[in-house]
N, C-alpha and C positions, 0 to 999 in steps of 0.2 A: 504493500500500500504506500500512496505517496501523501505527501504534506501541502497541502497550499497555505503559505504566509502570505496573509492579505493585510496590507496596509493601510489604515483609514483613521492614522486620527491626525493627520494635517487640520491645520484651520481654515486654509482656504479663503485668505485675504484678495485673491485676486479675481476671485470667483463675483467679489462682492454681493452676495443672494442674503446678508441679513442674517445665517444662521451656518452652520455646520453644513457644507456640500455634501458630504458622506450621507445625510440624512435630506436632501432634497427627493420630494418625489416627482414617481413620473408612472402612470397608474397605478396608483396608489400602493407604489412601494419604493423603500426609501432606495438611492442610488447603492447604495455598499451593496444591499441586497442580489444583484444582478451576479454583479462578479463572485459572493459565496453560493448562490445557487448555480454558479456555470461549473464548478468544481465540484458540488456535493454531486450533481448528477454526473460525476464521472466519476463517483465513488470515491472519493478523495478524502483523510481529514482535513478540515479546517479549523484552521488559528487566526482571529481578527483581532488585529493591533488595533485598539479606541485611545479616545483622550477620555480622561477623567470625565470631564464632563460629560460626555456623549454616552459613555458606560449606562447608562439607568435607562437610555430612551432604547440604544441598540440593543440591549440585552430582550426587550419583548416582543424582539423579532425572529429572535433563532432561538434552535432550542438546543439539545443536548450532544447533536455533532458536531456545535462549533464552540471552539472553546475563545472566550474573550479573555485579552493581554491588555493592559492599561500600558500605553505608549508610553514615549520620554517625549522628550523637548525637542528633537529632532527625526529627522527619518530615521538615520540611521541609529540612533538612541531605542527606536521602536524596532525594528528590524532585529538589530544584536536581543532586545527582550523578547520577544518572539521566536527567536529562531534557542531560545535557553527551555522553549517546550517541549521542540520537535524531536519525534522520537522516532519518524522511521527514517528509511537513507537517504532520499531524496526529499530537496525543499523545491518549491518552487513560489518563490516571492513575488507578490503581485500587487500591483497601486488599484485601488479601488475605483479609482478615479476613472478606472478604463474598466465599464461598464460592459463593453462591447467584444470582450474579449469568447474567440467560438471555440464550439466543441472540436473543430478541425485544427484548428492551433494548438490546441492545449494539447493534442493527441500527436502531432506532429515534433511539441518538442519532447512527448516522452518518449516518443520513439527515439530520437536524436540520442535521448539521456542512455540508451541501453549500449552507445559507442563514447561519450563522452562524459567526461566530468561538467561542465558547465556549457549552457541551452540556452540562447536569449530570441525571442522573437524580435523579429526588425522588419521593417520596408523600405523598399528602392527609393530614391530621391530623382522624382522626376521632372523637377522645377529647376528651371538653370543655378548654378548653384554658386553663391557670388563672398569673397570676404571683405570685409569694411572695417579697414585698420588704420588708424591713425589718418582718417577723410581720404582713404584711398582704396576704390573697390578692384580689385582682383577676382579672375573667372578662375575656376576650378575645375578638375573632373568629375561630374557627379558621381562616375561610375565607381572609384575610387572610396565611395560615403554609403552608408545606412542612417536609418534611421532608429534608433534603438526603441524598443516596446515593452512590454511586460506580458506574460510573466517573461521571470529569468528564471533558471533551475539549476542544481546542482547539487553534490553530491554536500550529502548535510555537513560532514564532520570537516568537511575543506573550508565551507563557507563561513560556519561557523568558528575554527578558528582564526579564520582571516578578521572575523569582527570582533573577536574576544580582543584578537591584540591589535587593529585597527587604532591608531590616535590622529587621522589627517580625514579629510575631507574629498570625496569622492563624487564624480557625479550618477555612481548607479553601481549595482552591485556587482555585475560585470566588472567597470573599469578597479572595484576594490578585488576583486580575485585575480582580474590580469596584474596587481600590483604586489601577489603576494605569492601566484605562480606565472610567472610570467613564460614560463616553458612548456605549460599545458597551453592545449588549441584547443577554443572557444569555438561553438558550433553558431552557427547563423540560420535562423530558419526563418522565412519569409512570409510575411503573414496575408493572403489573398482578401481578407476582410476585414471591414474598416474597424481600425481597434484604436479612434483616437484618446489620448489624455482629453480629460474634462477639465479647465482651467480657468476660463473669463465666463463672465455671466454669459454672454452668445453662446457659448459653449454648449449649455447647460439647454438654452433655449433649443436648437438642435436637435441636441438627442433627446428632447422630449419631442418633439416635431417627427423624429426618424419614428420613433415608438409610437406614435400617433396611428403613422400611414406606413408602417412596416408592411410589407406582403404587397403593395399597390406596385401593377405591372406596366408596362410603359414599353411599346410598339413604336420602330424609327425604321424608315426606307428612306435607300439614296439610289441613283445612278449617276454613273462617273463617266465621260467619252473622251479621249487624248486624240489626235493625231499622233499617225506612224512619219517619222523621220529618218532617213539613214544617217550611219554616223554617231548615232544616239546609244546610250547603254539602254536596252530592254530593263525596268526594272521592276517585278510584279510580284504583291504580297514581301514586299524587303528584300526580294533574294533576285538577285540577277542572273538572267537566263540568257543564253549565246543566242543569237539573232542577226539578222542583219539592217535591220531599224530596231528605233526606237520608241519611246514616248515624249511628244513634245508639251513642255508644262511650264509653268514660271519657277514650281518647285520639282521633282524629280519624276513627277508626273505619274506614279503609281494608281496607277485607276482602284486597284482593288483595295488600299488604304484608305484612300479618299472614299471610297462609298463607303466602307466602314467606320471612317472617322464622321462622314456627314451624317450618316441614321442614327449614331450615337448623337447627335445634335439634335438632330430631328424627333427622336423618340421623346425627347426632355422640353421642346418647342425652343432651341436655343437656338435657332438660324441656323444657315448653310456654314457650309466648311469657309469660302469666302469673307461672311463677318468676321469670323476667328484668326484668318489667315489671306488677308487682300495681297492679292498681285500688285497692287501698289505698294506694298511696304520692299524695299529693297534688302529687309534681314529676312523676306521667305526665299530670296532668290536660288535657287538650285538646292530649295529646305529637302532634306532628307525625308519622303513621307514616312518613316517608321517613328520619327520626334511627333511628328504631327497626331499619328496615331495615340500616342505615348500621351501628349496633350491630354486628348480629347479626352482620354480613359482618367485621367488624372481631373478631369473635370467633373464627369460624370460620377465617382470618388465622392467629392465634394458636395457633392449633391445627395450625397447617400444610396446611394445605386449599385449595383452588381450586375455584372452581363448572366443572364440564362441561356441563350445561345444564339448564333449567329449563323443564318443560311446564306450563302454569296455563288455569282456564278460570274466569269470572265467570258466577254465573249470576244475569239479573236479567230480569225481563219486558219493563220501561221503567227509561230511555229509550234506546233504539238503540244498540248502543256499536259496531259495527263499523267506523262512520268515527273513532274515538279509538283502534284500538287499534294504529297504529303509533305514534301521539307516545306513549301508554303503554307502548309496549316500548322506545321509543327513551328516554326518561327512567327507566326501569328499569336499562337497559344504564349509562347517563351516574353514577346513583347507585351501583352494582357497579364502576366501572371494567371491565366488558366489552365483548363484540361484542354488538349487534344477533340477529346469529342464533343467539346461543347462550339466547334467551330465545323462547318461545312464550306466546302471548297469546291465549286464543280465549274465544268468548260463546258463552251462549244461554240459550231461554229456559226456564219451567217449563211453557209451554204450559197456561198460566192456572191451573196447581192450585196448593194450599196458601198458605203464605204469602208468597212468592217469586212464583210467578202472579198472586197478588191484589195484588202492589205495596206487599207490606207487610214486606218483606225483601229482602236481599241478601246472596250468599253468594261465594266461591271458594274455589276446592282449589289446590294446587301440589304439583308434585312434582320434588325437587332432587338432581342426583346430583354429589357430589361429589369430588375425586380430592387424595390425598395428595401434595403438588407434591415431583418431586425435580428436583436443582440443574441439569438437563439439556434439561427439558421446554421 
């Protein structure tokens, strides 16, 4: 059996809601609630770190599989008393604040933990990623970054002395065990649903919003048509295919990106690919569609959304695409963070009419359905 350390007795200054975030509700159960029923139902014990204060109102919420810890004065003050309970091998320490936290995650880093001493959930940074040092902004690699999440898990008796004799200040319980074995390898596992920190009042507003209209499905269709050009790199679904034209476009002209990055607009009423991405602006010029793609999915995120799947079909005369189109749906899925078969990929041709026939075009459709994520899915 494993341990979850749930963290909740912050006070939540920045939250500013008037009262203790850990005990906001959102039908009619208080927030900490989410993240201990994500663990009990996966059979887990549970340890919730409270503040004194909060102790008398949390405690007539749960009952006798979770045992409450009176926090200290800091995170980490709470964590170290917390983690002086845990009795079986594994902990896996969690901020309460991240509600949103799924059965697919939580299962994903214990799988991780059966190769590893320490598990942390994270996701991709897909927003250009910039640093602002002394009034001077510098671009980065994103690829290079994560974004760290909770939980983090480890094996108990490591983590635990790393906090017994801990005296500096860290930013997460990760960076204190990479500080104490810095020759074990930390596992990364990627989280596909949205598992954000609850932090500013908007925050709060949100996820009470998402839990509102959780399950609410949402239908987008695009069609995309490029001219053929010789000369041009063919490039279809990110992967480039030997051809002797190409697609002509402002940005790299991927037809099949574009109808998928526009029905993911479309299904949300957020306009075309064009509002997002105008041929005027001279930073889309020769844009790579898989960033575009990357965008749009990174929007639709934001909006609380998750793809159910995706039907798409390429139509092009020449050159043959039937044998490219699993590494096309497999590098589709890879850019999404999805499964494979949640994506459909099909051809064909115009049977030599018009412009598409004569090999003087290239076109695709998509169609995305997508589903409003709640914190259960």
């Amino acid at each position: 059996m494993n341990t979850a350390l749930i963290v909740a007795a912050g006070v939540g200054s920045r939250s500013q809601l008037n009262q203790s975030k850990v005990l906001y509700m959102v039908n009619h159960k208080p927030l900490f609630m989410y993240s201990v029923e994500a663990f009990l139902k996966k059979g887990y014990q549970v340890i919730l770190v409270v503040s004194k204060n909060d102790y008398p109102e949390i405690k007539t919420y749960v009952d006798d599989r979770v045992k409450l810890v009176v926090g200290g004065k800091t995170r980490s003050e709470s964590v170290k008393l917390g983690l002086a309970e845990v009795m079986t091998p594994y902990v896996y320490i969690h901020d309460a604040a991240r509600p949103l936290v799924s059965d697919e995650a939580i299962s994903a880093v214990e799988k991780a933990l059966e190769l590893h001493d320490a598990v942390f959930l994270a996701e991709h940074v897909t927003s250009a990623l910039k640093e602002y040092k002394h009034k001077t902004v510098s671009s980065k690699d994103r690829s290079n970054y994560v974004l760290a999440q909770t939980p983090q898990a480890f094996l108990t008796e490591k983590i635990r002395y790393a906090y017994v004799r801990n005296e500096q200040t860290y930013d997460d319980d990760i960076s204190l065990y990479q500080a104490f074995y810095p020759e074990d390898a930390v596992k990364v596992i990627f989280s596909n649903k949205p598992n954000p920190k609850l932090t500013f009042r908007e925050d709060f507003k949100t996820f009470k919003k998402l839990l509102e209209n959780s399950g609410e499905k949402r239908i987008g269709h695009s069609f995309d048509l490029h001219r053929l050009e010789e000369g041009r790199k063919l490039i279809l679904g990110g992967i480039e295919i030997l051809h002797n034209k190409g697609l002509v476009g402002h940005s790299d002209a991927d037809v099949l990106l574009h109808a998928i990055s526009e029905a993911m607009f479309g299904a949300l009423a957020l306009g075309d690919l064009g509002t997002h991405f105008p041929d005027t602006d001279p930073q889309n010029k020769d844009l790579d569609s898989k960033i575009i793609l990357q965008r749009a999915y990174e929007i639709i995120k934001s909006k609380g959304y998750s793809i159910v799947n995706i039907d798409s079909t390429i139509y092009a005369e020449m050159p043959k695409l039937n044998p490219h189109i699993k590494e096309i749906t497999t590098n589709i899925a890879r850019l999404l963070h999805i499964n494979a078969d949640q994506i459909s990929v099909k051809a064909t041709t115009y049977e030599g009419i018009e412009a598409i026939g004569n090999e003087e075009a290239m076109a695709a459709d998509a169609t995305i359905m997508l589903e409003r994520v709640a914190y259960d899915d």
